[in-house]
TORZABA-930763 format. One record per residue (C-alpha): chain; x, y, z; residue in one letter; residue number from 0. Coordinates in Angstrom, 1 decimal, always signed. Each point is the difference from the previous one (the first is absolute). Layout:
ch,x,y,z,aa,i
A,X,Y,Z,a,NUM
...
***
This chain:
ch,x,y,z,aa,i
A,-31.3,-25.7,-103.7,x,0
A,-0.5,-3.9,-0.4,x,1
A,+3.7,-0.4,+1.6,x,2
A,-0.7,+2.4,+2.5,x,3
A,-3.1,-2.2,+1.2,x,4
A,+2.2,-2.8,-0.2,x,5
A,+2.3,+1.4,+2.8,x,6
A,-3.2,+1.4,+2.1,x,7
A,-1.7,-3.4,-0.1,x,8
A,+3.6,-1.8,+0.8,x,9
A,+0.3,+1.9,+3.3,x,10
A,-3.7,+0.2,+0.8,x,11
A,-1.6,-2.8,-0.8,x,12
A,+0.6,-3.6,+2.2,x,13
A,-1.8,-2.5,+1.9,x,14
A,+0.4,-0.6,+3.6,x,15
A,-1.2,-3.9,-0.9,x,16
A,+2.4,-0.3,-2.9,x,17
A,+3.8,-0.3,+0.1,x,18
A,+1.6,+2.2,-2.1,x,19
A,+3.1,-1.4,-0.6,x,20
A,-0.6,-2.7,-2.6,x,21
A,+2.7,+0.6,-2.4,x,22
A,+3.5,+1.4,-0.3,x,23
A,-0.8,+2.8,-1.5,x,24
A,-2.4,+0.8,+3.5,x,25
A,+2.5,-0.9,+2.1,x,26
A,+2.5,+3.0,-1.5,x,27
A,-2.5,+2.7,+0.3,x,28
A,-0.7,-1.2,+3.3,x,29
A,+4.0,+0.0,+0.7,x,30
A,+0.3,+3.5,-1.6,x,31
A,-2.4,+1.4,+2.3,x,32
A,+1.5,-1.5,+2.8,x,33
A,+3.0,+1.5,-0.8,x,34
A,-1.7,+3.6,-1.3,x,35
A,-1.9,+0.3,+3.2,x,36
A,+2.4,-1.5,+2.3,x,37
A,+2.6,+2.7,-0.9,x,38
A,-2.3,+2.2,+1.4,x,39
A,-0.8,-1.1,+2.9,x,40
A,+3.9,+0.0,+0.7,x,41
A,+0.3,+3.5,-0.9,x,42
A,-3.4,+0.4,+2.3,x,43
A,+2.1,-2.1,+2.9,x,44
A,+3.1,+2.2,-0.3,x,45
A,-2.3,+3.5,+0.0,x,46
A,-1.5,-1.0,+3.1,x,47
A,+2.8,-1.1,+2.1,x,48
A,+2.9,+2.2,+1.3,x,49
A,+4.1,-0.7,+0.1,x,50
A,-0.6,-2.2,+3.0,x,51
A,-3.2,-2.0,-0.8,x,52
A,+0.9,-0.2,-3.7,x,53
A,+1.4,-3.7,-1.0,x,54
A,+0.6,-0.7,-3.5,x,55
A,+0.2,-4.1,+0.8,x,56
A,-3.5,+0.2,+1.3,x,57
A,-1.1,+2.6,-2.8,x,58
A,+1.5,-3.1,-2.9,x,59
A,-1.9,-2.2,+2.3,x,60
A,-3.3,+1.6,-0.8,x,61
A,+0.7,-0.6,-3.8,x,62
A,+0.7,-3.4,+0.7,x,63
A,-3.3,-0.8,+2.1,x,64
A,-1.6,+1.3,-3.0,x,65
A,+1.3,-1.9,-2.6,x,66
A,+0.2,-3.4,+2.0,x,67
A,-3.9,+1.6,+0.8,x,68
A,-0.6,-0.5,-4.2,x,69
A,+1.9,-3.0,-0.7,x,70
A,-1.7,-2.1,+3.1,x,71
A,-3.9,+1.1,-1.3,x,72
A,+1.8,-1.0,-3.3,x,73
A,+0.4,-3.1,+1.3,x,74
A,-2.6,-1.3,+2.0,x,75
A,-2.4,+1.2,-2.8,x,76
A,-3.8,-1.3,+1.6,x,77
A,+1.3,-3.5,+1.2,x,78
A,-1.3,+0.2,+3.4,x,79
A,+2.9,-2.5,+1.2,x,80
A,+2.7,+1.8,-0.9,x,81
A,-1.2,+3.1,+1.7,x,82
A,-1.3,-2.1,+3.5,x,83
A,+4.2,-1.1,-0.8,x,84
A,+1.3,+3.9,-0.3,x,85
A,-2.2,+0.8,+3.1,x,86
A,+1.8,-2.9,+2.4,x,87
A,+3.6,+0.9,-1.3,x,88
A,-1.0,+3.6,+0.6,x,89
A,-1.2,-0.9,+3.6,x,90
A,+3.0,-1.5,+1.4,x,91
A,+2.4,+3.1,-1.1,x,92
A,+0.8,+3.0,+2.2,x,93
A,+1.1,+3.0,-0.2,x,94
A,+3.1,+0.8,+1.9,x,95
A,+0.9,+3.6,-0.4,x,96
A,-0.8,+2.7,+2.0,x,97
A,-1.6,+2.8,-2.5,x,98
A,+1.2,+3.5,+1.2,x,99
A,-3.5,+1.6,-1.2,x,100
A,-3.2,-1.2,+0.9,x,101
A,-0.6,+1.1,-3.4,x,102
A,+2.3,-2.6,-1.7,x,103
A,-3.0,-3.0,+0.9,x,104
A,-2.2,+1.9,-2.3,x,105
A,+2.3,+0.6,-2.6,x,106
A,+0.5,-4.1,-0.5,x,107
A,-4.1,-0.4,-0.5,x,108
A,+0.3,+2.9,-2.2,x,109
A,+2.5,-2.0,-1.9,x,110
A,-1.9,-3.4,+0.4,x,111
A,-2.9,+2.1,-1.4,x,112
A,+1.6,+1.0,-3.0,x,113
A,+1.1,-3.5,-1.2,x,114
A,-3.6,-1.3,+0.9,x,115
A,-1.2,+2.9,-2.3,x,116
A,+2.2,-0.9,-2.8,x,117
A,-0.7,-3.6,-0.1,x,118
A,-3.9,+0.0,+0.1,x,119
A,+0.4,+3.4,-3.0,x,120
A,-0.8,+2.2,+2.4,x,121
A,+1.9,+2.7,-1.2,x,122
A,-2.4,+3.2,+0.3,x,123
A,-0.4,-0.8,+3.7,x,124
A,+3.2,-0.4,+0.6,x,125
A,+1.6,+3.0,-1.6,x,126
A,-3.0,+2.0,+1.5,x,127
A,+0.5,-1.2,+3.7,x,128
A,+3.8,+0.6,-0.4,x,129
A,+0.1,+3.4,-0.8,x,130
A,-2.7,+1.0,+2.3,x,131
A,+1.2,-1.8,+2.6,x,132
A,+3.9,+1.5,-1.0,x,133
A,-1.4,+3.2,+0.1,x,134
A,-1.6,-0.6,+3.3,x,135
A,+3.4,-1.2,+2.0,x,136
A,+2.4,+3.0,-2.3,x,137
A,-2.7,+2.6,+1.5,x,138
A,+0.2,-1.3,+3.2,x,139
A,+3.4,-0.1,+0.5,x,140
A,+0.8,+3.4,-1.6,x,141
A,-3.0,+1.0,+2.4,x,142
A,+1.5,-1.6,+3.0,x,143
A,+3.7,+1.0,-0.7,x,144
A,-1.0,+3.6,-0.3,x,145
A,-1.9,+0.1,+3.5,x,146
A,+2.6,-1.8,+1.6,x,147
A,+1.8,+1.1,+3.5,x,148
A,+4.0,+0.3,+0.3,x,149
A,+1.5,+0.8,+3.4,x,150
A,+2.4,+2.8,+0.6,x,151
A,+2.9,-0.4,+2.3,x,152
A,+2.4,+3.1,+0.4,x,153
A,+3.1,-0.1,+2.5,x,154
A,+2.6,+3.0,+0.7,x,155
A,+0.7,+2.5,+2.2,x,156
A,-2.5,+1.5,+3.1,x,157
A,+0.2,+3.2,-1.3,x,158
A,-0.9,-1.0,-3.6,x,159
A,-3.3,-1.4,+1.0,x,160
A,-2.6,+3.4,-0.7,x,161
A,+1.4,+0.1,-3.4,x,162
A,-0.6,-3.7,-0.6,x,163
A,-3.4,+0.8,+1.5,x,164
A,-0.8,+2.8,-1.8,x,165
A,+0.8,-1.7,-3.4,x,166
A,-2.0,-3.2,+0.7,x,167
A,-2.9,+2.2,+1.4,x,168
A,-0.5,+1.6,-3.6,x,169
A,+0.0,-3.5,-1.5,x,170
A,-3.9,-0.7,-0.7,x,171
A,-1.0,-3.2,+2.0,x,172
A,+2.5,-0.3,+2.2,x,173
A,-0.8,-1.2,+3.8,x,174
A,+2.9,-0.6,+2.1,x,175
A,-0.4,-3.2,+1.9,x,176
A,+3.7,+0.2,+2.9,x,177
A,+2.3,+2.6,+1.3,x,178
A,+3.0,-1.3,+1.7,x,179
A,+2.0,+3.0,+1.0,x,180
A,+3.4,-0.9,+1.4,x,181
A,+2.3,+2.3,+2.4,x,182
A,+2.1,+1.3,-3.8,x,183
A,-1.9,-1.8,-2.3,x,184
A,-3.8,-1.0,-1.5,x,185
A,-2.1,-2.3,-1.9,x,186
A,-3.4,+0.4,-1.7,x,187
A,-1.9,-2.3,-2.0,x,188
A,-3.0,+1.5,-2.1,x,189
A,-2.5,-1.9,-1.9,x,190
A,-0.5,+0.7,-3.8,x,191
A,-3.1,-0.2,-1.4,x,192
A,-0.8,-0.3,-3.8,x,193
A,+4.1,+0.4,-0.5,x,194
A,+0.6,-0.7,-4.0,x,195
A,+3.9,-0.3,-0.9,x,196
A,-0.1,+3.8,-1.5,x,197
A,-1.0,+1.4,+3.5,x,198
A,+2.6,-2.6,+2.0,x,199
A,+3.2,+1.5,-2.1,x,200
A,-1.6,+3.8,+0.8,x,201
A,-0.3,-1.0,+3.7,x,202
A,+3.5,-0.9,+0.0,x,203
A,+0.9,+2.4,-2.1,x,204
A,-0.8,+2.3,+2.4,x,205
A,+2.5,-1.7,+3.0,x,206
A,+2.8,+0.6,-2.4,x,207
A,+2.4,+2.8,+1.5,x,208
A,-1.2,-0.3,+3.0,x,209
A,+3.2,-0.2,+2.1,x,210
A,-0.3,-2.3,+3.0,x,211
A,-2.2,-2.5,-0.6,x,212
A,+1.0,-3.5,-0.2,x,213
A,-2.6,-2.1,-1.4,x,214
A,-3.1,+0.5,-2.1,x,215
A,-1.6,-3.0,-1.0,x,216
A,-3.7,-1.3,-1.7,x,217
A,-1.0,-2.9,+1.2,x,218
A,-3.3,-2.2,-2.1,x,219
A,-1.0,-1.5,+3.4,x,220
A,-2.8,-2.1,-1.8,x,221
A,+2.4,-1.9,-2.4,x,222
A,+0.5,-3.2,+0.6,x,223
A,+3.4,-2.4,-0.9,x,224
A,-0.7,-3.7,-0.2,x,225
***
C-alpha cells in the first residue's frame, strides 16, 4: 500500500510554481512519459487519419515536438532570461509545410502539451487529457467515416440502364444526382450515403455478371490529396 501511494502521489501531486525537474532521476521519469504518452498519441494520429492524410514523417514529428517540449522546460528551469531567450528564437521561425488536415495544427499543441505536462510533473493531467481527448478524435472519425458519402458512376449499354436502375434503387440511401443517356450508351452517377466498405464490395458485387457494362466506379468526392 505505502509503494502504491508512492506511485499515486508521483503522478498526482506537483506545483504549477515549482519546477519539477531538479534532478536526473526527474528528468527520466519526465522522459519516460514523454515517450509512454507520446506513443499514443502517434497510434491516436494514425487512427484518425486515412491512407491519404496519414504521414508517418509528420506522426515522428509529433514525438519529437514532445520530447524537445520536455528537454527545453528542462532547460530553462524558472530563469526568466532564458525563457524571454526561447520565446525570441521561437518568434522568428516558421512553419513552412502545408498540413493536409486542419486537424494536424492541433495535434502539434497536443504534443507541446504533453512535454509541458511532463516537465512541470504533470502527469495525471496529462495522461487524463490524452485519452479523453484520443477517444474524442477515434469516435469522431469512426463516426464520420461511417456517415460518409461515395459517388456511384455506372457506364454500358442503353439497354442495360433499368437493370442498373433497379439495383441502385433497392440500395438504402441512394439519390441519383445525373443521367446522361447517349444514342447506344448511358451514364449515371448516384450518391451513397452512410456507404461502409462491407456495403461498397456488396454494391459491386451486385454489377458483376452483368454483361455490357463498361465501367462501375466509387468515387470519395470529399477526399482530399495535398
Amino acid at each position: 500500500m505505502r509503494k502504491m501511494s508512492k506511485i499515486v502521489k508521483l503522478f498526482s501531486d506537483y506545483s504549477l510554481q515549482n519546477t519539477y525537474i531538479l534532478t536526473a532521476s526527474n528528468l527520466a521519469v519526465s522522459l519516460l512519459y514523454t515517450l509512454f504518452v507520446g506513443v499514443i498519441l502517434m497510434y491516436i494520429y494514425k487512427h484518425c487519419h486515412d491512407t491519404l492524410t496519414y504521414n508517418k514523417k509528420f506522426s515522428m514529428a509529433l514525438m519529437m515536438l514532445a520530447f524537445i517540449s520536455t528537454i527545453l522546460l528542462a532547460l530553462i528551469q524558472n530563469n526568466p532570461l532564458l525563457s524571454l531567450g526561447v520565446l525570441g528564437s521561437l518568434s522568428i521561425c516558421r512553419i513552412r509545410t502545408n498540413t493536409k488536415d486542419p486537424r494536424d495544427l492541433g495535434f502539434v499543441f497536443w504534443a507541446i502539451s504533453i512535454g509541458i505536462s511532463s516537465a512541470i510533473g504533470a502527469f495525471l493531467i496529462g495522461i487524463i487529457g490524452t485519452f479523453l481527448l484520443g477517444c474524442i478524435m477515434i469516435g469522431a472519425y469512426h463516426f464520420e467515416n461511417r456517415a460518409k458519402s461515395l459517388l456511384l458512376v455506372v457506364r454500358g449499354d442503353k439497354d442495360k440502364l433499368q437493370e442498373v436502375q433497379d439495383i441502385v434503387n433497392t440500395t438504402k440511401g441512394s439519390t441519383i444526382q445525373s443521367k446522361n443517356i447517349f444514342s447506344d450508351s448511358f451514364e449515371v452517377v448516384y450518391e451513397l450515403k452512410g456507404c461502409e466498405q462491407q456495403k461498397e464490395e456488396k454494391i459491386l458485387s451486385m454489377f458483376e455478371g452483368i454483361d455490357g457494362l463498361k465501367d462501375v466506379n466509387i468515387l470519395a468526392p470529399e477526399t482530399k490529396v495535398a
